[in-house]
N, C-alpha and C positions, 0 to 999 in steps of 0.2 A: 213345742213352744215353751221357754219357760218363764214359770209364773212370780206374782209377785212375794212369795211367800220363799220359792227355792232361791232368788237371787237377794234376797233378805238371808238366809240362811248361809249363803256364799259370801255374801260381804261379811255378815255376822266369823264367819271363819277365819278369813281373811286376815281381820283383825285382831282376833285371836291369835293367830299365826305370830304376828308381826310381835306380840308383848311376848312369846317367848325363846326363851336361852338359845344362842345358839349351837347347831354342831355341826360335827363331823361324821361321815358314814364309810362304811365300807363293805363290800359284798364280795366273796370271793367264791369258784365254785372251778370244777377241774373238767377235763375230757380227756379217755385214755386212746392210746392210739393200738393200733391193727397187733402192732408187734409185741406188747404189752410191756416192750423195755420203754418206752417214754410216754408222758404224759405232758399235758398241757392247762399249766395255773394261771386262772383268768381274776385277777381282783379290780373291781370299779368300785369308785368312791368318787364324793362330791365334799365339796367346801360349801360354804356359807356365802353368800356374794351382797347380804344386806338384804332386808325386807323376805320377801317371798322365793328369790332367786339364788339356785345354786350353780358352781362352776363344778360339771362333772368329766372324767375320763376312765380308762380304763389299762391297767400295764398283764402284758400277757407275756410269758416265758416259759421255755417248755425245759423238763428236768429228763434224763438217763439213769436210769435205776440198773447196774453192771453187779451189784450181787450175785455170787455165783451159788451161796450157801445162806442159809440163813442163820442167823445168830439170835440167839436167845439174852435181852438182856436180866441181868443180873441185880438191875437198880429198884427203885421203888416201882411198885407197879401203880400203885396208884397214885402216881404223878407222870409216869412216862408209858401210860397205856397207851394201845394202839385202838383209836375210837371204828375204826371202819369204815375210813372217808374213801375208798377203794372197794374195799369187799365188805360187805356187812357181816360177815361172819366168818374172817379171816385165817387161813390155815397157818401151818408154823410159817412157811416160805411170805406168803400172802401176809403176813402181820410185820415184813422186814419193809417191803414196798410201803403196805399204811404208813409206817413210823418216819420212812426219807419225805414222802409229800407230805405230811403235818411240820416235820420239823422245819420245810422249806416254805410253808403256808404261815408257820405262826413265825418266822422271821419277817418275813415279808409284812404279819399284816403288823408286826411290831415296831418296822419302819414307817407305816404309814401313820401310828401313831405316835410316834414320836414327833412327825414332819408336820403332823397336825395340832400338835399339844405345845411344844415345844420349840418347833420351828427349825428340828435338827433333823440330818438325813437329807439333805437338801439335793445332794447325787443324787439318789436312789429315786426322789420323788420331784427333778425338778420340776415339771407341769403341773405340783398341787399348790395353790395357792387360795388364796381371797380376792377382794378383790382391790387392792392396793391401789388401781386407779381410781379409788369410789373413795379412797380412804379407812377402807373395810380394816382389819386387822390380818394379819397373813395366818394367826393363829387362833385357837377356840380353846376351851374349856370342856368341852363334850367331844366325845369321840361314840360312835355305834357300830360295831361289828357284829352282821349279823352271821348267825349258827352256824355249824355245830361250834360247840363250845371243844376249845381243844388246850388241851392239859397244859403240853406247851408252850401256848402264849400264853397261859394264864403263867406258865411259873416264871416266862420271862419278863414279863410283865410288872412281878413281884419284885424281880430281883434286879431291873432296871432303877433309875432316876426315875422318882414319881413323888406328887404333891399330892396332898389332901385335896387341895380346892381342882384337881381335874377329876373328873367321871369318866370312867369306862363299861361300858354295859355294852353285851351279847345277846342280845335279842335274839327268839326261839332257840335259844341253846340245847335244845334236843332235838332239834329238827335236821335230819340226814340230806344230804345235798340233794338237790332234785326233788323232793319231797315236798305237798303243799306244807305250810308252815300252820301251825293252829294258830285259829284265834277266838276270841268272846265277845262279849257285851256284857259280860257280870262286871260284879264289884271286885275288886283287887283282895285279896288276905291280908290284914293288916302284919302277920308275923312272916319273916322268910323259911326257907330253910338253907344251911341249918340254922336252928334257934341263936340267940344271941350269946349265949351262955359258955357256948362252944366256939374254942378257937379257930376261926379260918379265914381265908381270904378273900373267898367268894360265897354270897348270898344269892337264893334263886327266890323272887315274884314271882307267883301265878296268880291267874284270874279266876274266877267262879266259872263255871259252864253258862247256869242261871241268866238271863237278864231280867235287872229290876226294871219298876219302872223309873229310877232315875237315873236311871244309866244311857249312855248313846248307843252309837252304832257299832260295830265289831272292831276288833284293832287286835294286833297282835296281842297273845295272850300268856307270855311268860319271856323274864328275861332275868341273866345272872348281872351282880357288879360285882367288880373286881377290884376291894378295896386294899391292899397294901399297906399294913401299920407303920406309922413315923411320916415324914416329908422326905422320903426318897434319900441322897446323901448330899445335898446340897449343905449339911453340916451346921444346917440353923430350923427351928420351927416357926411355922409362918402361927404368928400369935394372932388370936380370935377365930380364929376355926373349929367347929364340932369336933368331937370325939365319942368313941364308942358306938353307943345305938341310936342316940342322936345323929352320929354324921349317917350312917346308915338308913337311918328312916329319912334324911335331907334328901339323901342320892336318888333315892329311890323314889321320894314322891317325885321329885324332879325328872327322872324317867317315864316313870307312871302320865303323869301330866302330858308329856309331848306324845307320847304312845295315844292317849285319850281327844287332844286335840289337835294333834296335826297329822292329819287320816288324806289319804289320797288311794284312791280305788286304782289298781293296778291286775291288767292282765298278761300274761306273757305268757308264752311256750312253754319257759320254762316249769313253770307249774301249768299246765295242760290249758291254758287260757283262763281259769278259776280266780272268781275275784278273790283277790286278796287286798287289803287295806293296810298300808305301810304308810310310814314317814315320809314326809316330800322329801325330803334329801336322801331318805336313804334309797327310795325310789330311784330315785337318778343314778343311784350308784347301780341298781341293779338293772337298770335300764343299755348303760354304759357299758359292762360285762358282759350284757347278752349282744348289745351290737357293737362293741370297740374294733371285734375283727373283722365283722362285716361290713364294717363301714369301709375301714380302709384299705379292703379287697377291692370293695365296688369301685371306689376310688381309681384304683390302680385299673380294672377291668375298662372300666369307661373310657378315661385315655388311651388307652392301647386297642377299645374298639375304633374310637374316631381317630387314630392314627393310621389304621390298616383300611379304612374306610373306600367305597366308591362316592358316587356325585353320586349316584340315586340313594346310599345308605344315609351320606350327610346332608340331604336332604329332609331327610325324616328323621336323623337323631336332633336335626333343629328343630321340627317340629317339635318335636318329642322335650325339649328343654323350654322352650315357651312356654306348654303346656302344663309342664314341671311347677314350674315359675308360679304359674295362675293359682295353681291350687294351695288354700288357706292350710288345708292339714297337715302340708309336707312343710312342719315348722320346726323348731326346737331349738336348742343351746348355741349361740352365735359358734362353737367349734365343732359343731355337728352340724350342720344342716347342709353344708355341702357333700359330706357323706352320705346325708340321708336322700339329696337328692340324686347324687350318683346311682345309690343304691331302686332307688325308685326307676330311673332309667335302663339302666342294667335289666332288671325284672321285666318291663314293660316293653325290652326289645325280645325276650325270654318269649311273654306268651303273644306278641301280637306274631310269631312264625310260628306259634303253638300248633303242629296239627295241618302247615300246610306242605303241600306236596309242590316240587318243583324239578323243572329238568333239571338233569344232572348238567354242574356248573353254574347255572343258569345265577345270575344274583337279579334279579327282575324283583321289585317288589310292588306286583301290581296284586299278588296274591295276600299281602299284609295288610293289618289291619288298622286303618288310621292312629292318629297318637293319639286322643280325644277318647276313643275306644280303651286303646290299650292303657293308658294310666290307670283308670280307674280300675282294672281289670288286675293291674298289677300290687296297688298297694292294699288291694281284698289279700292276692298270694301272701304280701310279708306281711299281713296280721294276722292272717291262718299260720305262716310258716315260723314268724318270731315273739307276737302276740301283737292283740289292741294297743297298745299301750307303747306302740313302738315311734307314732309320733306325735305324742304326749310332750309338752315345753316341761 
């Protein structure tokens, strides 16, 4: 039951939520395939939709890597290193693979922020929006990409169209893909590295380990910005805006801040079910990535069961949709939840034959286990098998 003190604390947040900045997020994370010539780049991200709510999705493409040699580049290394988003400890061969999926990870996550910042890219991302029926703006100010930090997008990043007054920040920027992400409860460092003193484009916050006692709850605990000198080549300076360590300390408390109060407990697969504590939106973004292709497998699976269907099978997959129906948890993003219900279905015709034995041919389902049974049965499997947090709004 909860008390009068947590839904005081929930509202309390709430509202909190709502006075600050909006953004944009985005999570990307890869899977290789059997043959080790292709792989598959999953990025999901969420817009802002006003108030508390974001509009999230997920675009996935899979790349051919046909190297037959590897090549050694010749250019700066430390701008065009190979981080080890593939092999963590990459051989000559193995560091030609790393450098195609980062190059094709940080284009990618480069349109998203343009589509987001800017409003350009409009191909590549047309399903990212706001919420223009609300009156929302279709564009933000804030953009978050979370980890690993890759050379680059940071260098195209730089050498793109960019203003002072947008933020770009990479949250756990040292955290390897699949890896939980750290996080704290200490006080933030008031200096970055590198120091101010030294010229560069990108600044890293960290957290103390420590919690004080005026500190809250855990939250993500390091993140870089990527600030870019000048206003981009729009060929004019937008006048009143910070400069130097000023605009630097602005950005960052303004990260810091949403990082501190807009915490949302997330468990997923992806990180072995471990709570981790992220941004509501950028949540949705990694929520999006981990089911954008299962959703719309299940999707596809469902109609093509109740296509092939007997009168005893749709029978019970009706039952089985009613059932669906009733239950409060199977809820989320008005362009999810008919996936998620698919996918709930799908699972729950999975184990209610779990284990049963029948004549051969036989489609009799007097050996299956009612729908009532089997739901609940089912969305235990996809929080075991993709995390709690999978029908989280």
């Amino acid at each position: 039951m909860t008390t009068d003190g947590e839904l005081f604390d929930a509202q309390t947040r709430a509202t909190e939520r709502e006075t600050l900045p909006a953004y944009a997020s985005a999570f990307w994370s890869f899977a290789r395939f059997a043959d080790s010539k292709e792989a598959r780049i999953t990025i999901g991200w969420s817009m802002p939709l006003g108030g508390l709510e974001f509009r999230s999705g997920a675009t996935t493409f899979v790349t051919k890597f046909g190297g037959v040699e590897p090549v050694q580049d010749s250019g700066l290394p430390f701008v065009e290193e190979s981080l080890g988003i593939v092999h963590h400890m990459p051989s000559l061969e193995e560091e030609e693979w790393n450098a195609h999926l980062e190059r094709l990870a940080a284009d990618y996550l480069l349109f998203f922020v343009h589509r987001a910042l800017f409003g350009q890219c409009r191909r590549m991302w047309e399903h990212l929006a706001g919420g223009q029926m609300h009156g929302e703006p279709d564009v933000v100010d804030n953009a978050f990409i979370f980890g690993p930090t890759l050379p680059k997008f940071r260098g195209r990043i730089c050498y793109s169209h960019f203003r002072r007054d947008k933020t770009v920040a990479v949250l756990a920027p040292e955290c390897p893909i699949g890896r939980l992400p750290p996080q704290s409860a200490g006080a933030w460092k008031s200096e970055p590295t590198p120091a101010f003193w030294h010229d560069s484009s990108a600044r890293r916050w960290v957290a103390a380990g420590a919690r004080s006692a005026n500190e809250g709850g855990p939250r993500l605990s390091s993140f870089d910005l990527i600030v870019p000198t000048g206003d981009g080549l729009s060929g004019k300076l937008i006048a009143g805006l910070p400069r130097a360590a000023t605009l630097w300390r602005e950005k960052a408390t303004l990260v810091q801040n949403l990082l501190d109060r807009d915490r949302e407990l997330a468990r997923l697969a992806v990180w072995q079910n471990s709570e981790v504590y992220l941004p509501r939106g950028l949540a949705r973004a990694v929520r999006a990535a981990v089911l954008g292709e299962t959703l719309s497998q299940a999707t596809a699976r469902r109609k093509e069961m109740r296509r092939n269907a007997s009168s005893a099978e749709r029978k019970f997959y009706d039952e089985l949709g009613k059932e669906i129906e009733l239950r409060e948890e199977i809820d989320g993003p008005e362009g999810e939840i008919a996936g998620l219900r698919a996918l709930v279905f799908c699972k729950a015709v999975e184990v209610s034959q779990a284990g049963q034995k029948r004549p051969a041919g036989s489609k009799a389902f007097r050996d299956v286990k009612s729908a009532a049974d089997s739901v609940p049965r089912a969305l235990a499997a996809i929080k075991e098998e993709v995390g709690e947090y999978t029908f989280s709004r």
